[in-house]
C-alpha positions as a Markdown table, in Angstrom:
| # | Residue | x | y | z |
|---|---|---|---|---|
| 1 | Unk | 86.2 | 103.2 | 91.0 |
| 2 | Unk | 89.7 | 101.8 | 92.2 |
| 3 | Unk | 90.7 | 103.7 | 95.2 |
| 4 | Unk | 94.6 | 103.4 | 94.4 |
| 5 | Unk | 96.4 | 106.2 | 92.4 |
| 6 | Unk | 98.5 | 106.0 | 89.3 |
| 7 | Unk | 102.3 | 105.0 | 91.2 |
| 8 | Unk | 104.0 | 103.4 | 88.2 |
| 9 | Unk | 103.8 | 103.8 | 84.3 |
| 10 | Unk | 102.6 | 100.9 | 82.0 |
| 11 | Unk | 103.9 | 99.9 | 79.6 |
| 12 | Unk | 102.2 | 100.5 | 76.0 |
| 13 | Unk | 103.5 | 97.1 | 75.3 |
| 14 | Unk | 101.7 | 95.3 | 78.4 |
| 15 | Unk | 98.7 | 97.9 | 77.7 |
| 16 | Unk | 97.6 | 96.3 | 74.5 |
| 17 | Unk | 98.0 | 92.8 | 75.7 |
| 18 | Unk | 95.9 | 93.7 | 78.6 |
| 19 | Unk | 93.0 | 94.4 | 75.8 |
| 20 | Unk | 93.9 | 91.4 | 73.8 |
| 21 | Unk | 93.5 | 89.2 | 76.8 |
| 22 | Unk | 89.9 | 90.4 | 77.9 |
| 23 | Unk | 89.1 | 90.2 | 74.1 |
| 24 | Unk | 90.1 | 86.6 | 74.1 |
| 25 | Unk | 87.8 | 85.7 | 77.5 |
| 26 | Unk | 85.4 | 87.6 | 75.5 |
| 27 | Unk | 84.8 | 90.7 | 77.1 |
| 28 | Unk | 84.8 | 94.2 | 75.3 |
| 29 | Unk | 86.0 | 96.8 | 77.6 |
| 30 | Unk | 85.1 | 100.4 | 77.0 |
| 31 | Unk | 88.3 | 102.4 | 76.8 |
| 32 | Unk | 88.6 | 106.1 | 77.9 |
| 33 | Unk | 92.0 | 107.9 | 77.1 |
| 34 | Unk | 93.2 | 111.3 | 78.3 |
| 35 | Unk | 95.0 | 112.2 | 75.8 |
| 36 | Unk | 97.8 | 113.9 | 77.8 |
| 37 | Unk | 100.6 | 115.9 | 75.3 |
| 38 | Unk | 104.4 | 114.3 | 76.8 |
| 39 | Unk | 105.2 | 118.2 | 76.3 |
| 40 | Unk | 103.2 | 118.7 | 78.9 |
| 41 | Unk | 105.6 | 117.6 | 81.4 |
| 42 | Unk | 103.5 | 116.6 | 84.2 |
| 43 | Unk | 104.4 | 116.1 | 87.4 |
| 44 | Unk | 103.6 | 113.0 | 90.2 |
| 45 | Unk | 101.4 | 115.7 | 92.0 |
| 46 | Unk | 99.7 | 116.6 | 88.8 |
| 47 | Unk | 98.9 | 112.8 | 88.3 |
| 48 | Unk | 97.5 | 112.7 | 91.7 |
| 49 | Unk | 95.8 | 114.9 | 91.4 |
| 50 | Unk | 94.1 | 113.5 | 88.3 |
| 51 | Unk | 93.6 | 110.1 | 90.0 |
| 52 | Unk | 91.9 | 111.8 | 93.4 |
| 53 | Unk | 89.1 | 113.6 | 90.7 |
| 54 | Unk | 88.3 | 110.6 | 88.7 |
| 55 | Unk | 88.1 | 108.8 | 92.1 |
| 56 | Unk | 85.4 | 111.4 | 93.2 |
| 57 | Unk | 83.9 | 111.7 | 89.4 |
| 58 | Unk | 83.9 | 108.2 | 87.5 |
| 59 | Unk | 82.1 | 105.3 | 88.1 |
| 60 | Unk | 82.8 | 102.7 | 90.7 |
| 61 | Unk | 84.8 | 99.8 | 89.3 |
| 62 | Unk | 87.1 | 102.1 | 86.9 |
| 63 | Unk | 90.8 | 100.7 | 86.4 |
| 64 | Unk | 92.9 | 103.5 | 86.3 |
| 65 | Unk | 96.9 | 103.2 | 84.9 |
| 66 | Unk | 99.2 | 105.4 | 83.6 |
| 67 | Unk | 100.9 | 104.7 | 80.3 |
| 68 | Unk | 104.7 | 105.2 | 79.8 |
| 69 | Unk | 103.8 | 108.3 | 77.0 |
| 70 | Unk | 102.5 | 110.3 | 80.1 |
| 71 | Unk | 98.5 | 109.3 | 79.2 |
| 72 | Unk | 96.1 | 108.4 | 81.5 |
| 73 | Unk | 93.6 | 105.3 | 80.5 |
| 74 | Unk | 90.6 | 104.0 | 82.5 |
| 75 | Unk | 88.9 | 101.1 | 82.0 |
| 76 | Unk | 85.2 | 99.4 | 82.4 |
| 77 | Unk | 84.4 | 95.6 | 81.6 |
| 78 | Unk | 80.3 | 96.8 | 81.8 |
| 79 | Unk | 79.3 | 99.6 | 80.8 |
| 80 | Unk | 79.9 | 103.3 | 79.9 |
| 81 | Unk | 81.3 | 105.9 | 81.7 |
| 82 | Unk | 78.5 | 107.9 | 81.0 |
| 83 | Unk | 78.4 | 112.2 | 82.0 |
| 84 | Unk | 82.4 | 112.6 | 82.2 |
| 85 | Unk | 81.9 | 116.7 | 82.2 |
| 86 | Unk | 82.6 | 117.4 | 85.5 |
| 87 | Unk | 85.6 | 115.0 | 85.6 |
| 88 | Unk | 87.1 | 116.7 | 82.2 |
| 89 | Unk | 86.5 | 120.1 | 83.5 |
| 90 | Unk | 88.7 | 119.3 | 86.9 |
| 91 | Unk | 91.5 | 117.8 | 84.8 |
| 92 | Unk | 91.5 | 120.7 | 82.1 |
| 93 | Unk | 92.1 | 122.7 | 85.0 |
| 94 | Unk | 94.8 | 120.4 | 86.2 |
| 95 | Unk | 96.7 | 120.7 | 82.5 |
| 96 | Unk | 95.9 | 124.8 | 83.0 |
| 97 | Unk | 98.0 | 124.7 | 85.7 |
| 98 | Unk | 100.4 | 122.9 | 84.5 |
| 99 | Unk | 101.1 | 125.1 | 81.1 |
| 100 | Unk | 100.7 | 128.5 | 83.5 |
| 101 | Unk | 103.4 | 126.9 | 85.9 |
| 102 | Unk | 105.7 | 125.9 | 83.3 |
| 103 | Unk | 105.2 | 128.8 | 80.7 |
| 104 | Unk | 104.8 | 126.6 | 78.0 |
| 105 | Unk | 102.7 | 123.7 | 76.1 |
| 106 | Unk | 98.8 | 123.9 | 74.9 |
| 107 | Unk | 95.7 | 121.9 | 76.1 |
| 108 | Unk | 94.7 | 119.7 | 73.6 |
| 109 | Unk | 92.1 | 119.7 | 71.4 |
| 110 | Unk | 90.1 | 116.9 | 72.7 |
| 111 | Unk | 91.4 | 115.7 | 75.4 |
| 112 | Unk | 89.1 | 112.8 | 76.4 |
| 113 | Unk | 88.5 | 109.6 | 74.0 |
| 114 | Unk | 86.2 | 107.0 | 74.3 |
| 115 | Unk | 86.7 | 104.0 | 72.9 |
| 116 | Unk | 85.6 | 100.1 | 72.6 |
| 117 | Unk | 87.8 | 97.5 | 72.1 |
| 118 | Unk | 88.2 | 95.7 | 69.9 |
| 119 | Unk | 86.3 | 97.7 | 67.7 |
| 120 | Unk | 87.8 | 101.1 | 67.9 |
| 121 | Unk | 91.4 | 98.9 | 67.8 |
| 122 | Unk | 92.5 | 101.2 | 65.2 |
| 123 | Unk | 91.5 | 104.4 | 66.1 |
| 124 | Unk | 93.2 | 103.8 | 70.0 |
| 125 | Unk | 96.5 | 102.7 | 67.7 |
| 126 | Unk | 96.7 | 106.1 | 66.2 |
| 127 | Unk | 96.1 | 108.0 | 69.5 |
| 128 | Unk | 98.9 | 105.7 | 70.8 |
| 129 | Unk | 101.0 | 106.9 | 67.9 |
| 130 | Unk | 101.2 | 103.1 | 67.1 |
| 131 | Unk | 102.3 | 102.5 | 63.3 |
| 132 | Unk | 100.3 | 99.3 | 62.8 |
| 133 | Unk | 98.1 | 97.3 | 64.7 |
| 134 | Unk | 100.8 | 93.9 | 65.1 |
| 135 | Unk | 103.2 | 96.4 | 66.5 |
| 136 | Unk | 103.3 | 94.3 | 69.0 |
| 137 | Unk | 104.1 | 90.7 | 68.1 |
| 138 | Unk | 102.1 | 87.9 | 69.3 |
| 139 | Unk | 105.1 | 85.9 | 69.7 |
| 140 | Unk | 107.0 | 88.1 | 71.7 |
| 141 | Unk | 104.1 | 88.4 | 74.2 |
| 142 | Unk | 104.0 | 84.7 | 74.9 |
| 143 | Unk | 107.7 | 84.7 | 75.7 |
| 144 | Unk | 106.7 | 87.1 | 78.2 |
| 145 | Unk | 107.9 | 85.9 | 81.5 |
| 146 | Unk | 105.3 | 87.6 | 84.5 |
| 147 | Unk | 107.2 | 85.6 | 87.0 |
| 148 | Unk | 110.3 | 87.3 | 86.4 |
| 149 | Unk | 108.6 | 90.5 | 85.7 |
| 150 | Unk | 107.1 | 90.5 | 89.4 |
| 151 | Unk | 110.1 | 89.7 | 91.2 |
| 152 | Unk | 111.9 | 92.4 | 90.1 |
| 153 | Unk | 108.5 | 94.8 | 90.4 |
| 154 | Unk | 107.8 | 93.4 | 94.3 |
| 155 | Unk | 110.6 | 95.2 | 96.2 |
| 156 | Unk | 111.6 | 94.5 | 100.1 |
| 157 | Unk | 109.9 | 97.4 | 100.8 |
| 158 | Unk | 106.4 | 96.7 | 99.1 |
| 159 | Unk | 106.5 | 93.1 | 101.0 |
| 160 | Unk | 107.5 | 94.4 | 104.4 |
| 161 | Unk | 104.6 | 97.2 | 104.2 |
| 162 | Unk | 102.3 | 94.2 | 103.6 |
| 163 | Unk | 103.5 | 92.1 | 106.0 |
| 164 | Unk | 101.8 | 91.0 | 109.2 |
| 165 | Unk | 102.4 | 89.0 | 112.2 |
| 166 | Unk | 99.5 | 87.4 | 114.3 |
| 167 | Unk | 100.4 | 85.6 | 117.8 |
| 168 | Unk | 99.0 | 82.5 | 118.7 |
| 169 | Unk | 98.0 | 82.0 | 121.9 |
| 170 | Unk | 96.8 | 78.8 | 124.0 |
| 171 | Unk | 94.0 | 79.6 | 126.5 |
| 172 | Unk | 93.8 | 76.7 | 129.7 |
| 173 | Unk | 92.9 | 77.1 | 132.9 |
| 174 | Unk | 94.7 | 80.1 | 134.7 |
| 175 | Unk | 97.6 | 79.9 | 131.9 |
| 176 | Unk | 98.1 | 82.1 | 128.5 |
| 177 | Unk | 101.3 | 80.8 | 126.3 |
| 178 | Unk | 102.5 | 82.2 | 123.4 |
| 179 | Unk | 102.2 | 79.3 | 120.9 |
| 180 | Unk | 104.1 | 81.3 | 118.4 |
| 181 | Unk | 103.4 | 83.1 | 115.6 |
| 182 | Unk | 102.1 | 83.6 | 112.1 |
| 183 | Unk | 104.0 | 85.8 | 109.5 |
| 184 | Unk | 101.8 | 86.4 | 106.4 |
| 185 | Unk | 102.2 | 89.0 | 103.2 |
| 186 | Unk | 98.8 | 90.3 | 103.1 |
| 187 | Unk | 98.1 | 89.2 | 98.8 |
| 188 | Unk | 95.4 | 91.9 | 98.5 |
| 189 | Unk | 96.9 | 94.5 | 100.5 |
| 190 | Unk | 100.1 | 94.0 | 97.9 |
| 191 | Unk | 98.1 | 95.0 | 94.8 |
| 192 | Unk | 96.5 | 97.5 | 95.5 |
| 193 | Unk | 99.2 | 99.4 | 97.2 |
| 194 | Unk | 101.9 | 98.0 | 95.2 |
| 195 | Unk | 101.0 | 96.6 | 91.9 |
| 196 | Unk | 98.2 | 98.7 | 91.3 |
| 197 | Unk | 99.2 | 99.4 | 87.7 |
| 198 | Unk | 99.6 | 95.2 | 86.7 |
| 199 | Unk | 96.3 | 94.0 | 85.3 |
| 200 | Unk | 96.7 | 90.1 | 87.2 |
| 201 | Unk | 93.5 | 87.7 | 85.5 |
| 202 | Unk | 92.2 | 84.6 | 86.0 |
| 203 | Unk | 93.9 | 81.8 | 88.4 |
| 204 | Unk | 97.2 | 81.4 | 86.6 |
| 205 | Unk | 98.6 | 85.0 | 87.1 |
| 206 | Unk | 97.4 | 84.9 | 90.9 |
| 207 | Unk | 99.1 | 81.6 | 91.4 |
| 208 | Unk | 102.5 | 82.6 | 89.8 |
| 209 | Unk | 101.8 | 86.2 | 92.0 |
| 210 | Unk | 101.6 | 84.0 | 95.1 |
| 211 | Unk | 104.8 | 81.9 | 94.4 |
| 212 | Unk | 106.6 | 84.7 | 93.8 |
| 213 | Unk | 105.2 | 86.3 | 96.7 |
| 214 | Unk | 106.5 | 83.1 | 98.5 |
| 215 | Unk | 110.0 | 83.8 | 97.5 |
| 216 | Unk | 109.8 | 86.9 | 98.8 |
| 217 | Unk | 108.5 | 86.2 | 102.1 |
| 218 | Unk | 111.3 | 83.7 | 102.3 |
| 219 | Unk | 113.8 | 86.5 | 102.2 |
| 220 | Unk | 112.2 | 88.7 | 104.4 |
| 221 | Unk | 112.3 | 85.6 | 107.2 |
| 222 | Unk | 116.0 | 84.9 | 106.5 |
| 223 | Unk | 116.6 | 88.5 | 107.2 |
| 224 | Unk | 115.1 | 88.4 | 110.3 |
| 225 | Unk | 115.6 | 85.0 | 111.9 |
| 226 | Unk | 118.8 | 86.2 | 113.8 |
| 227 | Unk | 116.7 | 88.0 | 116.1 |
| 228 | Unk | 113.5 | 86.3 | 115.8 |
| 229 | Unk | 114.7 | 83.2 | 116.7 |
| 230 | Unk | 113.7 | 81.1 | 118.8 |
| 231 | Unk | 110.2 | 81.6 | 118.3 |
| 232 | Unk | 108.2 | 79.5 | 116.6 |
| 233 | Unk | 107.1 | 80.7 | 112.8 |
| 234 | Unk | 104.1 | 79.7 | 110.8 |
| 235 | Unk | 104.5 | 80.5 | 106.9 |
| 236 | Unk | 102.1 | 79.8 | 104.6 |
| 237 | Unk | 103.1 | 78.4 | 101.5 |
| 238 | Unk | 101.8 | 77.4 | 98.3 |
| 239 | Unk | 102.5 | 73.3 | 97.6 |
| 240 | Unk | 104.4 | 74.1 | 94.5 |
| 241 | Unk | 106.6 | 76.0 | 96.2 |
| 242 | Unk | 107.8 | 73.2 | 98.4 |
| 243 | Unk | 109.2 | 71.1 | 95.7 |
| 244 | Unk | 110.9 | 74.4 | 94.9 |
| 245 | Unk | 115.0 | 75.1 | 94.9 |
| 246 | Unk | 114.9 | 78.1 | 96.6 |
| 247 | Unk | 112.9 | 76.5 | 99.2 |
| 248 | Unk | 115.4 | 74.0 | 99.7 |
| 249 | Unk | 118.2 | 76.8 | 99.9 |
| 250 | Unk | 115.7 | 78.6 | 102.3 |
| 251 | Unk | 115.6 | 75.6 | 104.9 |
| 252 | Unk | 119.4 | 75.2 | 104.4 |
| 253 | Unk | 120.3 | 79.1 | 104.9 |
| 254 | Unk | 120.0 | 79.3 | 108.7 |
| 255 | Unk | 121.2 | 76.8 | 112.0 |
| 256 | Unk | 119.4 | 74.1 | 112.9 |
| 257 | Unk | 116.9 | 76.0 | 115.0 |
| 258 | Unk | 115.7 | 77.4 | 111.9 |
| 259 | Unk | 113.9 | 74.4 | 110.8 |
| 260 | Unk | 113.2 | 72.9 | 113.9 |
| 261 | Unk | 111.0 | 77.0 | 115.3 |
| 262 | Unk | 109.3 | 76.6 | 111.6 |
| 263 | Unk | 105.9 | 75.3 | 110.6 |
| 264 | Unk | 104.5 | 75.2 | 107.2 |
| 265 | Unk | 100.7 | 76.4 | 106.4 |
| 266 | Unk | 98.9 | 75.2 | 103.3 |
| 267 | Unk | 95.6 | 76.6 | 102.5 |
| 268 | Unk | 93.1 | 73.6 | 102.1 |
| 269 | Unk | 92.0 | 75.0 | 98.8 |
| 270 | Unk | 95.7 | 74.9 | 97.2 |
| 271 | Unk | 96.0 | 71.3 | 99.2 |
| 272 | Unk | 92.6 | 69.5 | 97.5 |
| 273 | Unk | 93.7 | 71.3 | 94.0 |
| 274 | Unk | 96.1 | 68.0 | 94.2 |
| 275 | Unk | 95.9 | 66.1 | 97.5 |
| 276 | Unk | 99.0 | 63.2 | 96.4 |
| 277 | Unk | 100.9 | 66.2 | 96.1 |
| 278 | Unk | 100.0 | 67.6 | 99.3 |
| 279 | Unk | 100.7 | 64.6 | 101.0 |
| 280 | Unk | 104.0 | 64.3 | 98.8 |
| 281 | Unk | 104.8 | 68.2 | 100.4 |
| 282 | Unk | 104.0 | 67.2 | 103.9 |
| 283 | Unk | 106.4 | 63.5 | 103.7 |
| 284 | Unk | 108.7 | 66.3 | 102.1 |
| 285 | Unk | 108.9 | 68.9 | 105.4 |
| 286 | Unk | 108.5 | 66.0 | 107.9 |
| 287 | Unk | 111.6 | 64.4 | 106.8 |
| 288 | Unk | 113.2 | 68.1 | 106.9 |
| 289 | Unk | 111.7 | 68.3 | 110.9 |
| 290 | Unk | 109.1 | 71.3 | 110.1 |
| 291 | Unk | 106.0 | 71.1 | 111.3 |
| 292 | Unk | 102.8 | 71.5 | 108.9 |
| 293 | Unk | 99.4 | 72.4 | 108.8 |
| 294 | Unk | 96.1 | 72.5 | 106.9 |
| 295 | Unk | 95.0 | 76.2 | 107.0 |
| 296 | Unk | 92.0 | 77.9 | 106.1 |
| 297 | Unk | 89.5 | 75.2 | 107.0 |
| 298 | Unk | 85.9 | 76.4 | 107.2 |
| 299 | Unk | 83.3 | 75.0 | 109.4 |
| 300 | Unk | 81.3 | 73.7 | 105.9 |
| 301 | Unk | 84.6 | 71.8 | 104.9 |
| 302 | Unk | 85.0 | 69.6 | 108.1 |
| 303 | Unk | 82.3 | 67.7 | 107.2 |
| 304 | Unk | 83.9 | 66.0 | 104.0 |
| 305 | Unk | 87.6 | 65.8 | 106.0 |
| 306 | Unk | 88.6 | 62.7 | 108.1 |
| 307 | Unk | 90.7 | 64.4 | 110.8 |
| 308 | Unk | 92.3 | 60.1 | 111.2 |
| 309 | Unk | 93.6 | 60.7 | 107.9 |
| 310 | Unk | 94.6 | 64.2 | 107.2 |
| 311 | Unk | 98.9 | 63.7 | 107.5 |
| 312 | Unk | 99.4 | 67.3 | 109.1 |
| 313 | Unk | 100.4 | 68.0 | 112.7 |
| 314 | Unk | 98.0 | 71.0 | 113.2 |
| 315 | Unk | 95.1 | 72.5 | 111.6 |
| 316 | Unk | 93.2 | 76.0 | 111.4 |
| 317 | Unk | 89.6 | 76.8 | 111.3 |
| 318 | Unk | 88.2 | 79.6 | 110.5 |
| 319 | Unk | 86.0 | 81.2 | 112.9 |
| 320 | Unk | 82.3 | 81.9 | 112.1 |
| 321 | Unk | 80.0 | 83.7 | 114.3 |
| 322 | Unk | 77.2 | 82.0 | 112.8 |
| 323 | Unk | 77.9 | 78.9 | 114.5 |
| 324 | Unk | 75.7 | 79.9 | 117.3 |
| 325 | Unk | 72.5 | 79.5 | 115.5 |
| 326 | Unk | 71.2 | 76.3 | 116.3 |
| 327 | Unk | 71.1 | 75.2 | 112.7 |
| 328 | Unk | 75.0 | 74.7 | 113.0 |
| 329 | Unk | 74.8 | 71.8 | 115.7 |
| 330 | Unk | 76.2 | 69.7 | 113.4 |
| 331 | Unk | 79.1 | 72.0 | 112.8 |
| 332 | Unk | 79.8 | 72.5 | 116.2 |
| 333 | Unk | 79.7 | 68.8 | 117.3 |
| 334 | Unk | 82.3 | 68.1 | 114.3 |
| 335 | Unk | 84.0 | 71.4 | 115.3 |
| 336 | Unk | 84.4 | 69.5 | 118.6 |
| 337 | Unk | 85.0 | 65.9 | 117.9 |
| 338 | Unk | 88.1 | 67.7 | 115.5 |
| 339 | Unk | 89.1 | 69.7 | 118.9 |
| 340 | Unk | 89.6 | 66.2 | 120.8 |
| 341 | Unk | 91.4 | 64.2 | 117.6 |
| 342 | Unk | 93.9 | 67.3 | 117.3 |
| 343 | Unk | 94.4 | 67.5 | 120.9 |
| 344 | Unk | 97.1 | 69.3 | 122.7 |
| 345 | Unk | 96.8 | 72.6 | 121.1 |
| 346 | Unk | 96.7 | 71.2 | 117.4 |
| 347 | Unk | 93.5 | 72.8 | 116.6 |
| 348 | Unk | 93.6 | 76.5 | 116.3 |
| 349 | Unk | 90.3 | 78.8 | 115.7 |
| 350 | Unk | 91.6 | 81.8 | 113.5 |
| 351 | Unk | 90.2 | 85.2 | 112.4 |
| 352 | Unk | 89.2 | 85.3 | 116.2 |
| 353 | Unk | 88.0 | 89.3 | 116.0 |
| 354 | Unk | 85.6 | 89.1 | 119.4 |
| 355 | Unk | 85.6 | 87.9 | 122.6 |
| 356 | Unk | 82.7 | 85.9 | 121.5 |
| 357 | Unk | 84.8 | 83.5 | 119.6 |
| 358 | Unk | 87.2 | 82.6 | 122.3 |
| 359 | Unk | 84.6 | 82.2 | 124.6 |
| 360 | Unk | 82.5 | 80.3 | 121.9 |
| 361 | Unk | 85.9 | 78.1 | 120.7 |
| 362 | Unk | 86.3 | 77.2 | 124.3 |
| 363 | Unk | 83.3 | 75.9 | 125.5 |
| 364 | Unk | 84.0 | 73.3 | 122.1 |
| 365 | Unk | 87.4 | 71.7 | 123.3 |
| 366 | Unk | 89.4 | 74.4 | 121.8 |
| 367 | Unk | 92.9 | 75.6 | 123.4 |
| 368 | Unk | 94.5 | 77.5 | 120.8 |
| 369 | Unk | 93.5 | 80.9 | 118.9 |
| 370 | Unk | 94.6 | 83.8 | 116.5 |
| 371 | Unk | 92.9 | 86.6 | 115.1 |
| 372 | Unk | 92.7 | 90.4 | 115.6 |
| 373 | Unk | 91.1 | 90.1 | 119.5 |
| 374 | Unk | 94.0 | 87.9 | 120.6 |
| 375 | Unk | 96.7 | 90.5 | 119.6 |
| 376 | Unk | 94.4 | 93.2 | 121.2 |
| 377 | Unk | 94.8 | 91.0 | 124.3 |
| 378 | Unk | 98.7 | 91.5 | 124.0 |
| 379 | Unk | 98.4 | 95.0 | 123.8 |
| 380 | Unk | 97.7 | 95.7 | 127.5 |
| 381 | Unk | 101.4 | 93.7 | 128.1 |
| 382 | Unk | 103.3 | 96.0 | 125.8 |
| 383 | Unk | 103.8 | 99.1 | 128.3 |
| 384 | Unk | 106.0 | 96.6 | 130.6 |
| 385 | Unk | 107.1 | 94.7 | 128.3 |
| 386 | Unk | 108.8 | 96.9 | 125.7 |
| 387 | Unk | 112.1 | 98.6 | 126.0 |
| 388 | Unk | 112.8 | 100.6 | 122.8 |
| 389 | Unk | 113.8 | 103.7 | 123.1 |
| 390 | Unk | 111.7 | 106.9 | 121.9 |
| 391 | Unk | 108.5 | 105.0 | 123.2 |
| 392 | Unk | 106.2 | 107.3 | 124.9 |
| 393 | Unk | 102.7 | 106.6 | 124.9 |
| 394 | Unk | 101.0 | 104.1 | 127.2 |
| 395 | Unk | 101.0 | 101.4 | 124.7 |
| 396 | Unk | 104.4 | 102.4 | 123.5 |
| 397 | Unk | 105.3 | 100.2 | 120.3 |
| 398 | Unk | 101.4 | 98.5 | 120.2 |
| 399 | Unk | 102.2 | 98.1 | 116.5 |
| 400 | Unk | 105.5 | 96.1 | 116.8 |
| 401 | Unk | 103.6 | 92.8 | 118.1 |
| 402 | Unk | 102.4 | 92.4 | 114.3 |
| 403 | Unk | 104.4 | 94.7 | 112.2 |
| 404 | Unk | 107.5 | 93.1 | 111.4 |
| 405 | Unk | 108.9 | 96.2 | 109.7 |
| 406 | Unk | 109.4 | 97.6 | 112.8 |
| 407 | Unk | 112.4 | 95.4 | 113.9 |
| 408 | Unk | 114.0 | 96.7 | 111.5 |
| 409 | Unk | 113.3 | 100.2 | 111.1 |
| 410 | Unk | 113.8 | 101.1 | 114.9 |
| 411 | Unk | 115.0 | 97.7 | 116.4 |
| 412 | Unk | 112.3 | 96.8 | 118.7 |
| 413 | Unk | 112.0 | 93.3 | 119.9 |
| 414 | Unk | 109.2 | 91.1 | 119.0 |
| 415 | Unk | 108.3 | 91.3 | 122.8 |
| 416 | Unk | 106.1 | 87.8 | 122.9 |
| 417 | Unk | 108.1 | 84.9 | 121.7 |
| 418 | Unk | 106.8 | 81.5 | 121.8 |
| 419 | Unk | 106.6 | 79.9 | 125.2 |
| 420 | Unk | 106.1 | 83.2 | 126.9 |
| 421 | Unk | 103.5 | 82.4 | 129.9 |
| 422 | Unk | 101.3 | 85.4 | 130.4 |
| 423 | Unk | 99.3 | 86.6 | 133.4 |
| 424 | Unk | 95.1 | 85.6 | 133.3 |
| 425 | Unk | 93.8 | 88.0 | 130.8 |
């Protein structure tokens, strides 16, 4: 069962091509309806309400939206929902409440329907109060444009609650220096908390999700760069997107700082998708004076890389704690031999959560790292190092470091910019 609650109505229009498209991909999901009278009037607590007992009551893996007629659907792709008693009892409570609250209405008389589609098609067209089955026309759902539909569904708000900021930070000798850091929209943190009632499939709905997403992380860093600046920004980015306009508006908006504090990420996985146009993207952003990296390289993957002929001027590897079994020696000697090609902090071990893996990335050649343990690290700094008012605990703003919301909501600095030289930690 899907954790998130009912925030925004869907359409009946997007509904129904929902169906059609599992249909098509030849699945035959198992429908079940509350069939919720509009005269009910319910309200967002009521619907809560709703969500938090099917949570507790229906399967795991149940989709759960809210259609714009004030019903309430949930969908399996497997199999049934099986005993729904309990669950039905709760929400006829729910509707009792309601109707005694407002003095008015009637529970109906069967308020849960379970259906298959495509077979029951017709009989979930009736409850919808749909006149005919092509009610919705084929052709105006391809003219559908998602892209535009999730830009105006992905507020400022949404993306700056999913927002996160990681420092990186170079270890050598007696020194610590902020490297800079890495501002990222966290994709799946987005839809569940935010586009919990769009039903995204297959590859070509994520990928126009993330460009979009792109866009707006754009906006959110032009926003800020006045008083970020001059740190030094990683961004991750989708290829596509850098043969984009408003990526070419983006690196024109700001001084010539802007570009010159900004390095572009590309996952390895978008990058191999269509290497000549990597390597187009990466001529692209060198001529423009902004760094770029390969990001999101596993230890597996650096066997079938050249690190002579990658054209990037830093990459990132994800950490695995399994690379202290001593059936990973080959890993870690190519770990290593990728350490001293990418030398002077080029090579930067990521999803660092443990002490384990800086000492582990160390012993390899490694100088640079990022994860959830290095921003731990900066914690113990922030009681000296912050100066925002209302700040009263020990660790005063801890959250600030990586929560980019919080410059703007109470106007605390980002407290360790790039080339900050720390004490030993």
């Amino acid at each position: 069962m899907t954790a998130s609650s009912t925030k925004s109505e869907l359409s009946l229009a997007r509904f129904v091509e929902s169906l059609r498209k599992y249909a098509a991909n030849g699945k035959r999901p198992i429908v079940g309806l509350l069939d919720i009278p509009v005269s009910l009037r319910l309200e967002p607590q009521d619907y809560h309400d709703i969500s938090r007992d099917a949570f507790h009551h229906l399967p795991e893996k149940t989709q759960e939206y809210r259609l714009e007629n004030g019903m309430v659907v949930f969908i399996r792709l497997v199999k049934a929902f099986g005993d729904v008693d309990t669950f039905i009892t709760s929400v006829n409570e729910t509707l009792k409440d309601v109707i005694s609250r407002q003095g008015l209405g009637d529970l109906p008389v069967k308020l849960w329907h379970e259906l298959r589609w495509p077979e029951d098609r017709n009989t979930l067209y009736n409850l919808l109060d749909l006149p005919e089955e092509n009610h919705f026309a084929s052709e105006s759902l391809q003219r559908f444009d998602m892209a535009e539909m999730l830009r105006g569904a992905i507020t400022e708000e949404a993306v700056f609650d999913s927002c996160r900021r990681q420092a990186i930070l170079e270890f050598h000798d007696s020194r610590r220096e902020i490297l800079g850091h890495e501002l990222y929209c966290s994709l799946d943190y987005l839809r569940q908390h935010h586009l919990a009632s769009f039903l995204l499939e297959g590859p070509g709905e994520v990928e126009i999700l993330s460009r979009v997403l792109d866009e707006k992380v754009m906006d959110i860093t032009k926003s800020l760069a006045p008083q970020m600046l001059p740190d030094t920004l990683h961004l991750n980015m989708m290829v596509q997107t850098i043969f984009s306009d408003r990526f070419a508006e983006f690196l024109g908006s700001e001084d010539s700082r802007f570009a010159e504090n900004l390095s572009i990420e590309i996952s390895l996985e978008n990058a191999i998708a269509d290497w000549w146009e990597f390597e187009d993207a990466c001529k692209l952003l060198h001529s423009a004076g902004v760094r770029v990296g390969l990001d999101r390289i596993t230890l597996p993957s650096l066997e079938f890389l050249s690190p002579r002929k990658i054209n990037v001027d830093f990459i990132k590897v994800i950490w695995d704690q399994n690379i202290i079994g001593s059936k990973r020696a080959e890993a870690t000697d190519r770990l290593r031999e990728f350490a001293s090609i990418f030398a002077d902090r080029n090579l930067i071990l990521t999803r660092c959560d443990s002490r384990t893996a800086l000492r582990m990335g160390r012993s390899l050649g490694v100088d640079a790292f990022q994860g959830s343990y290095i921003d731990a690290l900066l914690g113990k700094y922030l009681n000296k190092e912050c100066k925002s008012r209302g700040t009263t605990s020990d660790r005063k703003c801890a959250v600030c470091q990586w929560a980019p919301r919080e410059l703007r909501k109470n106007g605390c600095d980002f407290h360790f910019k790039a080339g900050k030289i720390l004490a030993e930690i």
